[in-house]
Every structure is written in structure tokens, then in C-alpha cells.
C-alpha positions as CSV (number, residue, x, y, z in Angstrom):
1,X,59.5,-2.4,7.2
2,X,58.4,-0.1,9.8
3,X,60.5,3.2,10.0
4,X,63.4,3.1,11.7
5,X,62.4,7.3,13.5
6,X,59.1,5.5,15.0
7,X,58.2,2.6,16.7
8,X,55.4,0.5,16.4
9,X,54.5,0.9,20.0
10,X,54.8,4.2,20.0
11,X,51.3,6.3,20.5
12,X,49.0,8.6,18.1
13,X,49.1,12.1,19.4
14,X,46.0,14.1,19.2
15,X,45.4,17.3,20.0
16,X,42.3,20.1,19.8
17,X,42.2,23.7,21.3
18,X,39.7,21.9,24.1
19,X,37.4,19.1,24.8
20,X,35.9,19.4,20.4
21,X,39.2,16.7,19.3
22,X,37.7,14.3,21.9
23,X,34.7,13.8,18.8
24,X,38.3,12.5,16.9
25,X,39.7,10.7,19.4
26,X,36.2,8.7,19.7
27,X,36.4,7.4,16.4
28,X,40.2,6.2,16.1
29,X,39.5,4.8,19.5
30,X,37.0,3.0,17.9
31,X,38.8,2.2,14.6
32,X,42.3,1.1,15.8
33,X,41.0,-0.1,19.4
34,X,44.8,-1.4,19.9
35,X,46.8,2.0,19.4
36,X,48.0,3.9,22.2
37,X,46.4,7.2,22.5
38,X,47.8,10.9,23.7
39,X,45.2,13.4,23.7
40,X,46.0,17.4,24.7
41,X,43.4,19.8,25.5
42,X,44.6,23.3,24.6
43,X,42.2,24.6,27.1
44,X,44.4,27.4,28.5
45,X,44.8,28.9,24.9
46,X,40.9,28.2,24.2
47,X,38.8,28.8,22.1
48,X,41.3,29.3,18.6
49,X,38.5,30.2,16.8
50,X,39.0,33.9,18.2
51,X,42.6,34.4,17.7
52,X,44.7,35.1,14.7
53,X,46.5,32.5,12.5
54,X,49.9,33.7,14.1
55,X,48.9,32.5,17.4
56,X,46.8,29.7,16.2
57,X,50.2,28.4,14.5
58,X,52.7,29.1,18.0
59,X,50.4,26.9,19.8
60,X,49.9,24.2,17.1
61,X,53.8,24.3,17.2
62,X,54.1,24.1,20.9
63,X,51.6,21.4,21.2
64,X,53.2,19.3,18.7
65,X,56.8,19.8,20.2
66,X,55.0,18.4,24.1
67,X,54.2,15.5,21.8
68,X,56.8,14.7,20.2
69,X,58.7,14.7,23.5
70,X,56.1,11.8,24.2
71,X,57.8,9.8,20.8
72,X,54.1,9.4,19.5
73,X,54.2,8.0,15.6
74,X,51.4,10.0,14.0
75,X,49.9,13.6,14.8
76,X,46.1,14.1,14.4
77,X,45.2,17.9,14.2
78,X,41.8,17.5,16.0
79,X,40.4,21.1,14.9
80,X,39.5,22.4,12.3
81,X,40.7,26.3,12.6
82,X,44.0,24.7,13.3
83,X,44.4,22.6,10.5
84,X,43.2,25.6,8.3
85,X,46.1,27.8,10.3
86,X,49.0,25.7,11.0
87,X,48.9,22.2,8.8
88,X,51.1,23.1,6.5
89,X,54.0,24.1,8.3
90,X,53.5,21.3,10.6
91,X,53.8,19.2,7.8
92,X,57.0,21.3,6.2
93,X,58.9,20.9,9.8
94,X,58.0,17.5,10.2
95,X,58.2,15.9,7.4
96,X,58.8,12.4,8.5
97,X,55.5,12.6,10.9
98,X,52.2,11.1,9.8
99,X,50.4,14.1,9.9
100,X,46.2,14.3,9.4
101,X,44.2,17.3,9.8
102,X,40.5,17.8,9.8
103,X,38.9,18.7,6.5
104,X,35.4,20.6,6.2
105,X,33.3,18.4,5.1
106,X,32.0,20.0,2.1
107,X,32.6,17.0,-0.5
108,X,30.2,14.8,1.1
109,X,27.6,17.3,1.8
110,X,27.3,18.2,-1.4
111,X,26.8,14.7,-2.7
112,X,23.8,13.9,-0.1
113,X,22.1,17.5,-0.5
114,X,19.2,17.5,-2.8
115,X,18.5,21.2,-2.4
116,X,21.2,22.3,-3.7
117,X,21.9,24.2,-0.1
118,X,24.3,23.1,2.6
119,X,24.6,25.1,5.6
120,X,28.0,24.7,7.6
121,X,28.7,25.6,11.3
122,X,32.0,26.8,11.9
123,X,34.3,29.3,13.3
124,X,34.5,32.5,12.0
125,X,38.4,31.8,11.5
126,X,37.9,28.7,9.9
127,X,35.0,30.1,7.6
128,X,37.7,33.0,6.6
129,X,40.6,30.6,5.7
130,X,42.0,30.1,2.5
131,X,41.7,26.5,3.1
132,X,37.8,26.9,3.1
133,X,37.2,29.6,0.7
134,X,39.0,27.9,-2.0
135,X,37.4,24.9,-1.7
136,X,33.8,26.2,-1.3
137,X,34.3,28.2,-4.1
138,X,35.3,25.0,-6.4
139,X,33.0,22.8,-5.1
140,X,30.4,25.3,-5.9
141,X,31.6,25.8,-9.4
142,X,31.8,21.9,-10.5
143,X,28.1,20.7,-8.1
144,X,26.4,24.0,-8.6
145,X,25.5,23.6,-4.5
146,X,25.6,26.9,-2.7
147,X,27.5,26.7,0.8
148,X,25.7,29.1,3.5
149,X,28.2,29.9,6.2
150,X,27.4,30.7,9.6
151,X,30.1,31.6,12.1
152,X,28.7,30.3,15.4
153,X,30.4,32.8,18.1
154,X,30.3,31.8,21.4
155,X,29.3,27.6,21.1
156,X,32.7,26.4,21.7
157,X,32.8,28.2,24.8
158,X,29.4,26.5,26.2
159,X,31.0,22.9,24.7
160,X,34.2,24.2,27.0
161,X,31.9,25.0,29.5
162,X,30.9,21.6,29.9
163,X,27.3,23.0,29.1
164,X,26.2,21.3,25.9
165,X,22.5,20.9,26.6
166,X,21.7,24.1,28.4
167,X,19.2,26.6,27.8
168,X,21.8,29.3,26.9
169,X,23.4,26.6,24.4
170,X,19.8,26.1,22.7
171,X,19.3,29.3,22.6
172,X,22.8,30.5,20.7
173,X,21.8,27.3,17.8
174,X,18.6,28.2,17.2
175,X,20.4,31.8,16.5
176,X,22.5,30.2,14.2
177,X,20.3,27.9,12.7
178,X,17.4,29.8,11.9
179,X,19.0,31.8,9.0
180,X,19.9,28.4,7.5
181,X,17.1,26.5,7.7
182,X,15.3,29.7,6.0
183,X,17.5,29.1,3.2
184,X,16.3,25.9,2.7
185,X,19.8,23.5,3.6
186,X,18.9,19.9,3.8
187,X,22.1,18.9,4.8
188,X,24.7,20.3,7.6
189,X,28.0,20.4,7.9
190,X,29.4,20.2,11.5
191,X,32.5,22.0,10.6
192,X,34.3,22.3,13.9
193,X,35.3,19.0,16.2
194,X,33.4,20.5,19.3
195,X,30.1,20.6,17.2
196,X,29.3,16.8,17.0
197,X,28.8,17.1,20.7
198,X,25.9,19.2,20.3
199,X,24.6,16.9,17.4
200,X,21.3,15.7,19.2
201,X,20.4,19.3,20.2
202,X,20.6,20.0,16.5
203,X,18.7,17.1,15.2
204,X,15.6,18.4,17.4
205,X,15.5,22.2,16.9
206,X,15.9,21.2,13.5
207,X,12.9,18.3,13.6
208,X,10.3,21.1,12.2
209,X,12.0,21.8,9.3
210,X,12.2,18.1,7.2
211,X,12.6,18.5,3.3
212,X,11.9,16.1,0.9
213,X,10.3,14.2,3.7
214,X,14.1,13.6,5.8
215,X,15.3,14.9,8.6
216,X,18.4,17.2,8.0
217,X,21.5,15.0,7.4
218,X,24.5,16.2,9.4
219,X,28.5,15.8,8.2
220,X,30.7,14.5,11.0
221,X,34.1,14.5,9.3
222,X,36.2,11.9,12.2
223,X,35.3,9.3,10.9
224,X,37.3,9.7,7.8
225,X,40.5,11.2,9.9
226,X,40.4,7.7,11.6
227,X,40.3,5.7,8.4
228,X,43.5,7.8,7.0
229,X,45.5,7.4,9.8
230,X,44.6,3.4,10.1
231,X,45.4,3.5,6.2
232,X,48.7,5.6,7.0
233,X,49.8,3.5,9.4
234,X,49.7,0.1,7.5
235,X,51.4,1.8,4.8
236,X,54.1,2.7,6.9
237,X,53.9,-0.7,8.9
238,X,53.6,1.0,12.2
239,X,50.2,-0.5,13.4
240,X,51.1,-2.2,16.7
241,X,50.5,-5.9,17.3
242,X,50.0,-5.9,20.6
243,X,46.3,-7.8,21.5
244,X,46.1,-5.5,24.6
245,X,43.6,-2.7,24.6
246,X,46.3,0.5,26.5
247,X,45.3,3.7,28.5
248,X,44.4,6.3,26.9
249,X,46.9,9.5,28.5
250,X,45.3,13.3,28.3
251,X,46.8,16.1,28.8
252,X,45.2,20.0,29.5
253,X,46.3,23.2,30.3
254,X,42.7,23.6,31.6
255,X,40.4,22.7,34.0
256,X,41.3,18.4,34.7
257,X,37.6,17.7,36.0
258,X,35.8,19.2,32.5
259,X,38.4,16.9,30.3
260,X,37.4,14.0,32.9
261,X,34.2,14.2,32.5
262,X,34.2,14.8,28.6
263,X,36.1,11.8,28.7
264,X,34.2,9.6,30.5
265,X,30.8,11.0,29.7
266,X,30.8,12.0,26.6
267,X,33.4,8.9,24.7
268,X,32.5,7.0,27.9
269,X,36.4,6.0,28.4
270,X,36.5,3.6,31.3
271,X,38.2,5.7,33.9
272,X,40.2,2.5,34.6
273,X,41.5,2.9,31.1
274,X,42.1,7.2,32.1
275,X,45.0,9.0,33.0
276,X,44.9,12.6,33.4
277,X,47.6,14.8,33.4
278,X,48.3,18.6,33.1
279,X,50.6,20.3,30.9
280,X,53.0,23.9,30.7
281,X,53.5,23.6,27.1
């Protein structure tokens, strides 16, 4: 029986501190192609990777609030430095809310590296958590992998920028990269939502350097977000019936042309299928 607080029409909320949580909203688009979608860009309040926990957590809370004034049924945290700030007390003051956050990504990479090395792209706030220290430091401990962190300062604001295959974007990941691919990683972990848009760019600065005879093998971790919330859903009998395919609603506090374009260009929504608003949340 589907719960009586949320309807089975009602829509998935998503929401990011910009443009990155569209990566996420690709993937449950194309997982549950039936679901109404509401996606938020934080834009105003962007990027969270600079700010501290406190603030990260008042707007994970206000965001969620302007959501749940749209009655969706499930809340995806599209971002990685909020999930590591703010997941748990979303999920302690919502407690009847299907609620999924973004995890790093180290799991998997460990499993595919065969050097033993696994470089991961992040913010700095998300490398500092407690979420991600504890968890690199196990995984460490049971696969003997070592975990190279590199705090990429300044790339979510090119991705915001609408600039995600510019010379000044190249030039900031090859910063990043080179101290990585020194170490020897074979595999990388994309360890913030904005960072799958930049994916290609990485492939080919990172062409010259092919272990083991592969190319570097990246970790996109929305595809498994998608498959927990379609796995969530039909547990809680919420999945919608309806044959149509619905319009995807967004929402920013930022610039509606950039999210447009993101949208359309990037996820390639129809813009038939678009509707843009702003928000004052």
C-alpha cells in the first residue's frame, strides 16, 4: 500500500548547490523515465564546497522546506559536500521522506584499481568530512588501496560558469591531475556531481598516462542514487503508473539561461518537456 503522507503522483525532488545535481537528475531521468521531476539549483548560495557545514546545512534545510511545499515523495541530495554536511539531520527531521544522498565512490574504485592507487576529485569540504575520512580510512585498512585526495578549488565555478571545455578549465585539471597521475592512480573517482560534466576533458589529458595497458577508469556514483530511489520507491509502492512521460520543473536562485542551457545541452531535456522557474528560498 502506498503511504497515506505521499502520493504516487507526486514528484522526486532534487536538488544540488548548481548545475553538478543535473549529472543525477540525468540518470533517474533515465532510470524511472515516468516520475515527475523537481530539480533546484542552489546557484545563489554557490559553490558549497567553500562554506562551512553550518551554512551548508541552513541551505540544505531551506531547500528541502521549498520542496516539500511542492509535495514531492522522495529527496535526492544531488551533492556531495551536502550530503556529507546536512544528510543526517535531513533525515532526523524528515523521517517519513525517502531520502538518498550521494556517496563517494570509494567502494567501487577500489575494487577496479589494480595499482593499488585511486585518486579522487573533490571539494576541499567534502575531502575534510567525517563522512569521507572514516570511510577512506576503512576502506584502506580492509583493501590495502591508498586514496590520493585532491581538493580541486575553483572547477565548480568554471562548471557554474557554463565553461566546461575552456582553456582556463583545462588548465585548473591538469593542475589537479598531474600530482595524481604521478602517483600512479589507475582509477578516478569523480567525487563531486558537477565533475562528470568535465568527464571527457579528463579522459584526454589523462590519454598519456594508460597503466596496465587501459585508459584511467573514472567512478560516476548517479547511477547508483537512481537505482536506490527506483528500489525505494517500489518498496514503498509509490512508483507512479502513469504511461505518460511529464515535464521536468527547475528551479534557481541563479542565472535561468545557464540552468537552460545545462539542461538542454548538457542532459539534452527537450525544451518542450522544460519549465524554468526562479526561486527566494
Amino acid at each position: 500500500m502506498a503511504s497515506e503522507k505521499f502520493a504516487r503522483s507526486a514528484s522526486i525532488g532534487v536538488f544540488d548547490s548548481g548545475l553538478g545535481g543535473l549529472s543525477v537528475l540525468q540518470h533517474i531521468r533515465q532510470t524511472l523515465p515516468h516520475e515527475a521531476l523537481i530539480y533546484v539549483a542552489d546557484s545563489g548560495f554557490a559553490p558549497y564546497g567553500d562554506k562551512t557545514s553550518a551554512e551548508i546545512l541552513e541551505r540544505s534545510i531551506a531547500v528541502t522546506d521549498f520542496l516539500l511545499s511542492k509535495h514531492i515523495k522522495a529527496l535526492v541530495v544531488a551533492c556531495n559536500t551536502a550530503t556529507a554536511a546536512a544528510i543526517s539531520h535531513l533525515r532526523l527531521h524528515y523521517p517519513d521522506l525517502i531520502i538518498v544522498g550521494m556517496e563517494p565512490g570509494l567502494k567501487p574504485a577500489s575494487l577496479l584499481s589494480k595499482t593499488k592507487k585511486v585518486g579522487v576529485l573533490a571539494t576541499l569540504s567534502t575531502i575534510q568530512s567525517e563522512k569521507y575520512q572514516g570511510l577512506r580510512a576503512q576502506l584502506s585498512a580492509d583493501t590495502g588501496v591508498e586514496f590520493i585526495a585532491q581538493a580541486c578549488i575553483g572547477l565548480v565555478d568554471q562548471i557554474e560558469k557554463v565553461e566546461a571545455n575552456t582553456d582556463q578549465t583545462r588548465l585548473l585539471l591538469k593542475k589537479y591531475l598531474n600530482p595524481l597521475l604521478a602517483a600512479n592512480v589507475d582509477t578516478l573517482v569523480l567525487g563531486c556531481t558537477h565533475y562528470p560534466f568535465v568527464a571527457s576533458l579528463v579522459q584526454e589529458l589523462t590519454s598519456a598516462h594508460i597503466p596496465h595497458g587501459e585508459p584511467i577508469k573514472l567512478i560516476d556514483t548517479g547511477k547508483p542514487v537512481a537505482s536506490r530511489i527506483q528500489r525505494l520507491l517500489v518498496e514503498r509502492d509509490l512508483t507512479t503508473s502513469d504511461s505518460d512521460i511529464p515535464r521536468i520543473n527547475v528551479y534557481t536562485n541563479g542565472n535561468p539561461e545557464k540552468l537552460k542551457y545545462a539542461c538542454t545541452q548538457w542532459i539534452k531535456i527537450p525544451e518542450e518537456k522544460l519549465s524554468i522557474s526562479t526561486f527566494s528560498a
